[in-house]
C-alpha positions in Angstrom: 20.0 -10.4 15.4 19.7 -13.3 12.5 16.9 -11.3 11.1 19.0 -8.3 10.4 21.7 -9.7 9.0 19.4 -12.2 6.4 17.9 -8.6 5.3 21.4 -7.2 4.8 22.7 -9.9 2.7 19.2 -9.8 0.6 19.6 -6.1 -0.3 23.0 -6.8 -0.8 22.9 -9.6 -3.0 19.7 -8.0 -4.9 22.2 -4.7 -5.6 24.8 -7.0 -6.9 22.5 -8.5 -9.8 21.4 -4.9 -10.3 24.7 -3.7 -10.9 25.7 -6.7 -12.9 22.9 -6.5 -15.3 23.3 -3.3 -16.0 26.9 -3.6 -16.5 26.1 -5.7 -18.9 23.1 -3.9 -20.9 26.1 -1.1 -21.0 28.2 -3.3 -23.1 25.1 -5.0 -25.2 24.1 -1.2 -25.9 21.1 -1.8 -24.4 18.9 -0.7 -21.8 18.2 -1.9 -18.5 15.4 -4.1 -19.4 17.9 -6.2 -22.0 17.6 -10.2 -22.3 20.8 -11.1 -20.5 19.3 -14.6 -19.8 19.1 -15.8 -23.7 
């Protein structure tokens, strides 16, 4: 089932830059909502 696994790797992938950007407001001191882009 292709459809499945796309979703899985969607949800995956949007946890991943979840995690990472709020690993890194952590170590700006910031909040979630920090300008990591800048």
């Amino acid at each position: 089932m292709p459809f499945i696994i796309g979703l899985a790797v969607v949800i995956l992938a949007i946890s991943l830059r979840n995690l990472i950007s709020m690993e890194n407001s952590l170590e700006e001191g910031r909040g979630p909502q920090g300008e990591t882009l800048s």
